[in-house]
Phi, psi and omega in degrees: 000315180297306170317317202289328183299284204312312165338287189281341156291323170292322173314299191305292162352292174302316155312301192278262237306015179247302157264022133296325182289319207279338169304146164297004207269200190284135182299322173339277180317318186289301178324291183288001166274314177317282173311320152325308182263354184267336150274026169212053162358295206255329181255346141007245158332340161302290240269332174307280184298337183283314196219350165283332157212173204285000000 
């Protein structure tokens, strides 16, 4: 049960830091949305979609 969770917080990661590269915004913002998720795995990605993007 713990691989798959883990499985799917990498997926998910992965998934938004793909669409951070692919966003219009400022290489600044994409670095630190990036760094945001890759040191905040599971609210990384909350936080991103609730307030990173439009």
């Amino acid at each position: 049960m713990g691989r798959l969770l883990s499985l799917l917080i990498l997926v998910l990661d992965v998934i938004v830091i793909v669409d951070i590269v692919k966003s219009n915004k400022d290489n600044e913002k994409k670095i630190l949305w990036v760094i945001a998720v890759v040191l905040l795995p599971v609210l990384g990605p909350v936080l991103y979609y609730a307030i990173g993007r439009k």
